[in-house]
C-alpha positions in Angstrom: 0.0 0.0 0.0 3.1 2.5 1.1 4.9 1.7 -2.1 1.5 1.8 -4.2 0.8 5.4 -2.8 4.2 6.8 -3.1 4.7 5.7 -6.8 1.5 7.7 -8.1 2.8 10.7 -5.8 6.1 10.0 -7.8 4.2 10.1 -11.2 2.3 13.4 -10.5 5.8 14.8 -9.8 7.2 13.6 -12.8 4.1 15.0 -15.3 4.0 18.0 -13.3 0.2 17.7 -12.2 -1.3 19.2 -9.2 -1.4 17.6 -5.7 -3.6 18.9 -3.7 -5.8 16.9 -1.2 -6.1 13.3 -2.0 -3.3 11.7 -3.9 -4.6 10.9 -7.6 -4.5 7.8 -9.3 -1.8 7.5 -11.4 -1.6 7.6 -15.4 -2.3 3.9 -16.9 1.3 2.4 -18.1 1.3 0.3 -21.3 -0.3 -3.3 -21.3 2.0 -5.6 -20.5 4.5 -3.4 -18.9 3.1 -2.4 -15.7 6.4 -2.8 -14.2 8.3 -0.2 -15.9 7.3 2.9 -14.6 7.5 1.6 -11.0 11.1 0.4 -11.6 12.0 4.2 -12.8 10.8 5.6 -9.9 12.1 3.1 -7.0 14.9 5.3 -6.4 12.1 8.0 -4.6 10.4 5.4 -3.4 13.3 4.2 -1.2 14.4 7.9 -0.4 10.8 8.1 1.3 11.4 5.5 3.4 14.2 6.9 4.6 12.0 8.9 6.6 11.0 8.3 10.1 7.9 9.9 12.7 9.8 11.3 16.0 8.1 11.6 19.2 9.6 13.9 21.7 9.1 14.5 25.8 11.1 17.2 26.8 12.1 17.8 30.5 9.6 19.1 33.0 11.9 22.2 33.2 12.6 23.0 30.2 12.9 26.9 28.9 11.4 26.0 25.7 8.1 24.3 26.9 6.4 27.9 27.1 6.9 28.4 23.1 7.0 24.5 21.9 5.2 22.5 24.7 6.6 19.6 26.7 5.3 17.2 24.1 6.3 17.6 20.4 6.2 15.6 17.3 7.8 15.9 13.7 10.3 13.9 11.4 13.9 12.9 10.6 15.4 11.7 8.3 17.9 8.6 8.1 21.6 9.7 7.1 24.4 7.7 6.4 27.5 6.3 7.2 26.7 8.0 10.3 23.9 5.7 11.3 22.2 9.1 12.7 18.7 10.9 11.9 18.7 14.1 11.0 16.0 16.4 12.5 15.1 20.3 12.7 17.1 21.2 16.1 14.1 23.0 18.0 12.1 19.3 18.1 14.8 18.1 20.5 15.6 21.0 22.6 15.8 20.0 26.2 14.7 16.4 25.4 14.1 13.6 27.9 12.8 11.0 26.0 12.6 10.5 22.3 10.8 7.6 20.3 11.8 6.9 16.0 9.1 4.9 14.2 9.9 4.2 11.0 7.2 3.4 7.8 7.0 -0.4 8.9 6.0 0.6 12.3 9.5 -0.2 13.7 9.9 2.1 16.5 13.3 2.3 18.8 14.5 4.7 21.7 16.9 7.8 20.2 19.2 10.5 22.3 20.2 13.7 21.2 24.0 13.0 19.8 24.2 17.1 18.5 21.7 20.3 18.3 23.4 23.4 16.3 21.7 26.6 16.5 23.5 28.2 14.3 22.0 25.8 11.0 19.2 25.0 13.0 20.0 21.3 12.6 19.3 18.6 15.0 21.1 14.5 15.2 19.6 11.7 17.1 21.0 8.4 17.3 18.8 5.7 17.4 19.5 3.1 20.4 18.6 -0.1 17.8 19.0 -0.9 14.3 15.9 1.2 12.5 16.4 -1.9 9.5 16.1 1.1 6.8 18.1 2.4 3.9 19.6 6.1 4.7 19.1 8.3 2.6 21.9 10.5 0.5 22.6 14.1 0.6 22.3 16.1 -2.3 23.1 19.4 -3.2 20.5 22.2 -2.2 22.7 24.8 -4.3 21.6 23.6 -7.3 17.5 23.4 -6.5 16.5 26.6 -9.0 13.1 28.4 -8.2 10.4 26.7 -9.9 11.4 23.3 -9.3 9.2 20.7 -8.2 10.0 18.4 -5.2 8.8 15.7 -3.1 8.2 16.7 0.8 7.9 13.7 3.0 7.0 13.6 6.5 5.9 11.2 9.4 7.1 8.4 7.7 3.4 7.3 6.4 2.1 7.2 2.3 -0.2 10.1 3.5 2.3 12.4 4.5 3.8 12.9 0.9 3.2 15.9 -1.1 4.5 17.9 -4.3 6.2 21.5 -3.8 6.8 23.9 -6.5 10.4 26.5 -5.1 8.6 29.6 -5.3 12.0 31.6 -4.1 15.3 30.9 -2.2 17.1 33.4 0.0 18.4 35.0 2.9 16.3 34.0 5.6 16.5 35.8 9.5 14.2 34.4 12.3 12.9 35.9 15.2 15.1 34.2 18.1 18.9 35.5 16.8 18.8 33.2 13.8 20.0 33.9 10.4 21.1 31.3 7.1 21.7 32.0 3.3 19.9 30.1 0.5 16.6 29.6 2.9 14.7 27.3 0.2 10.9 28.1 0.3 8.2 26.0 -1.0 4.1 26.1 -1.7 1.5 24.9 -0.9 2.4 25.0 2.5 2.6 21.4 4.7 1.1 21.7 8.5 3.7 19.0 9.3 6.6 21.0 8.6 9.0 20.0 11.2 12.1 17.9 10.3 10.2 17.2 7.2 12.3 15.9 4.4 12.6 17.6 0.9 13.6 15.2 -1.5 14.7 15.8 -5.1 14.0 13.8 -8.3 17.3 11.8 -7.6 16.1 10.5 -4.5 18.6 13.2 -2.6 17.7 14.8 0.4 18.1 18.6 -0.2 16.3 20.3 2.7 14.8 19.8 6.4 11.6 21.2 7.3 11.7 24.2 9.6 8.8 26.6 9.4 5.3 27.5 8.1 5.3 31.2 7.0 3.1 33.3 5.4 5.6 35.5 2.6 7.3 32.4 0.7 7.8 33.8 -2.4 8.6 37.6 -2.0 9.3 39.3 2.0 6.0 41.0 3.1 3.8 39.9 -0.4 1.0 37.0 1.8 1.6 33.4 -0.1 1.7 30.9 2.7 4.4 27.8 2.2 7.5 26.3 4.1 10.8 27.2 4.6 13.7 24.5 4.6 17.2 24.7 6.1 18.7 23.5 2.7 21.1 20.5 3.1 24.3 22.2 2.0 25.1 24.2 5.3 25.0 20.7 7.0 27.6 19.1 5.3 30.7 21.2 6.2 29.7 20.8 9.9 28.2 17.3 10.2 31.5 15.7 11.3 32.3 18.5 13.8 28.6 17.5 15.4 29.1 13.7 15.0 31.8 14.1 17.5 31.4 17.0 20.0 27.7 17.2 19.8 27.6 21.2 18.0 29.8 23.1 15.6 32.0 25.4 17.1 31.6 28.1 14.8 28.0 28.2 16.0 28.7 29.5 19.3 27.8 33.1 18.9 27.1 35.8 21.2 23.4 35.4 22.6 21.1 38.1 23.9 17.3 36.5 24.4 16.0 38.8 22.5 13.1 38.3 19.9 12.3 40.6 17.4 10.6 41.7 14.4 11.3 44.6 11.5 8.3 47.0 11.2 8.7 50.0 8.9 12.8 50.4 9.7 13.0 49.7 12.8 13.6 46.3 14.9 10.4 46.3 17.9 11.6 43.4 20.9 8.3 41.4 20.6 9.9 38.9 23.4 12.8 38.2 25.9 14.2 35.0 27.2 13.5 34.2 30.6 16.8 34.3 32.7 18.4 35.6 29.5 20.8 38.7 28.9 18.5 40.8 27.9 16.2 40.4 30.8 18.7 40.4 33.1 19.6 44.2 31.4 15.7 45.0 31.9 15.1 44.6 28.0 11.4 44.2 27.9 8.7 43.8 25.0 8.0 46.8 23.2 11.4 48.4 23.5 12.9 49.5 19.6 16.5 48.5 19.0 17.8 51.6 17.5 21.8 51.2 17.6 24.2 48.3 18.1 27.9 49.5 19.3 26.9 53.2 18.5 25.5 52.0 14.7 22.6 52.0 13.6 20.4 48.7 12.8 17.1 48.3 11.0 17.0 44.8 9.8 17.6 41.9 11.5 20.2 41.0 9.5 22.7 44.1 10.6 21.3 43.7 13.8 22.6 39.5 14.0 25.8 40.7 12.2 26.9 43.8 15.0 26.2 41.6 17.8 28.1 38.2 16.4 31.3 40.4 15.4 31.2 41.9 18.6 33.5 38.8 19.9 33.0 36.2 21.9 30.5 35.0 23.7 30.5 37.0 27.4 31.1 40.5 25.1 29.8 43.3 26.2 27.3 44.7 23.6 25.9 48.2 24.0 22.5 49.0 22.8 20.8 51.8 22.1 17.0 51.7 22.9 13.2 53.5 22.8 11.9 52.6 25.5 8.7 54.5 25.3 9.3 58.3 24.5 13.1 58.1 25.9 15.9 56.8 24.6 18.3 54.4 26.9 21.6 53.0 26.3 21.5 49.1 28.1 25.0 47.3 28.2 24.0 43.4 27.6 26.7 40.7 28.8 25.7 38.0 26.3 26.5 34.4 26.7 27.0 31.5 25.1 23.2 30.3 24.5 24.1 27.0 25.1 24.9 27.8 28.4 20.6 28.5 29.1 19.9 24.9 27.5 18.6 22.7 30.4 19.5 19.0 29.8 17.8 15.2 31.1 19.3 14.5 34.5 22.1 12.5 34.6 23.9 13.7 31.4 
């Protein structure tokens, strides 16, 4: 039924027809060679299988249960020779527990072997054999805008749809976040998270991240998915593999969230026990200045802070707080250093 299901997902990909809702039947094949078109497209069919439903229980303490909840669920993805399944980092913040199923039902403990905020990627290692084929990495630089890709999730034949690139780009998130070649997709998926976006040779070229509302063009409303694209994992993966981050992504951290409305940056949110709270940063307050320049995008606001030094630099900010403006010195940290981990680790 799994295989059945994917190969007429595979077909509508192939002839470029819509997928929306339930998954069409596919286009007849010739008599008396049935097999043929099924063969062609075996290569997606096992790159599907490569992903797995995750089940996560994070610690009863945990900082991020007030934004992502003490239970979450989402996908990985099974990478090789690494024997590891790659996830969207946020999933498996804080984790305590952590369940892989797989699309026979196989399902086998997993601990967090590496979380990097800077990519946003997450690794689990599974505890048992998962008995699947991983998957291989492809190369995200070379998905153009237009092109049409399979997104798998959940590890089930009904979590597979079609996605037309409606744009890649420079993509900055709310929570002191920020990648190049962001690949965004439409129609938008619900079960975005550590989804797995596949290309026509079977290669994985993308993890799920988030549902926004502006894929194609900043501030124009077309709702669709953005994907950490695959390349920015691959210089990195070994450095995770064996220390459990990248060093490169330890950055200077603040706790701030923000947003850019009409040139300037408003603080929409601040970490608890963070930095910025600790220097009476509240909501509401507009960034105007980092180290005595200006900032309006979150972009140049990332930048000043991260080539301010290490983390534990002093940053000086310049603020509205109402009608006056403050200058507020923030000691940032090592974000890293906020993370709250399963006891006994």
């Amino acid at each position: 039924m799994a295989a059945s299901r994917l190969f007429r997902l595979v077909v509508l990909a192939t002839f470029g027809m819509a997928a929306t809702g339930a998954i069409a039947a596919a286009p007849r094949s010739a008599p008396g060679n049935a097999s043929a078109p099924a063969a062609a497209y075996e290569h997606l069919v096992e790159a599907a299988r490569a992903v797995v439903s995750l089940r996560i229980k994070a610690i009863a303490n945990a900082r991020s249960n007030v934004t992502l909840g003490n239970e979450r669920v989402g996908s990985g993805v099974y990478i090789a020779p690494q024997n590891l399944v790659l996830t969207i980092g946020y999933l498996i913040l804080e984790a305590d527990h952590v369940e892989v199923t797989t699309s026979t039902g196989r399902t086998v403990p997993a601990i967090v072997a590496a979380y990097d905020p800077a990519t946003g990627f997450g690794l689990l290692r599974p505890l048992a054999p998962l008995d699947i084929k991983a998957i291989a990495l492809g190369a995200s630089g070379r998905v153009d805008a237009l092109d049409r890709l399979l997104v798998a999730s959940g590890a089930t034949e009904d979590a597979l749809s079609v996605a037309t690139v409606v744009a890649k780009r420079q993509f900055a998130g709310y929570w002191e976040y920020l990648i190049d070649d962001a690949i965004f997709t439409a129609p938008p998926r619900a079960d975005f998270g550590g989804a797995a976006l596949i290309n026509r040779e079977g290669e994985l070229v993308g993890i799920g991240s988030l549902l926004v509302m502006d894929a194609a063009t900043p501030g124009e409303r077309l709702p669709g998915n953005m994907f950490v694209p695959i390349d920015l994992l691959k210089p990195v993966l070994g450095e995770m593999v064996s220390t459990g981050r990248q060093k490169g992504g330890a950055r200077p951290w603040l706790g701030i969230n923000s947003r850019e409305h009409e040139g300037r940056l408003h603080v929409i949110r601040v970490s608890a026990d963070s930095p910025a709270e600790r220097a009476g940063i509240e909501a509401g307050d507009i960034i105007l200045q980092v180290g005595g320049k200006s900032v309006e995008t979150l972009p140049e606001f990332y930048k000043r802070v991260w080539n301010a030094g290490a983390p534990g630099v002093e940053v000086t900010l310049k603020l509205l707080k109402g009608t006056e403006v403050q200058e507020v010195k923030v000691r940032t940290i090592d974000r890293f250093e906020l993370i709250r981990k399963r006891p006994g680790i």
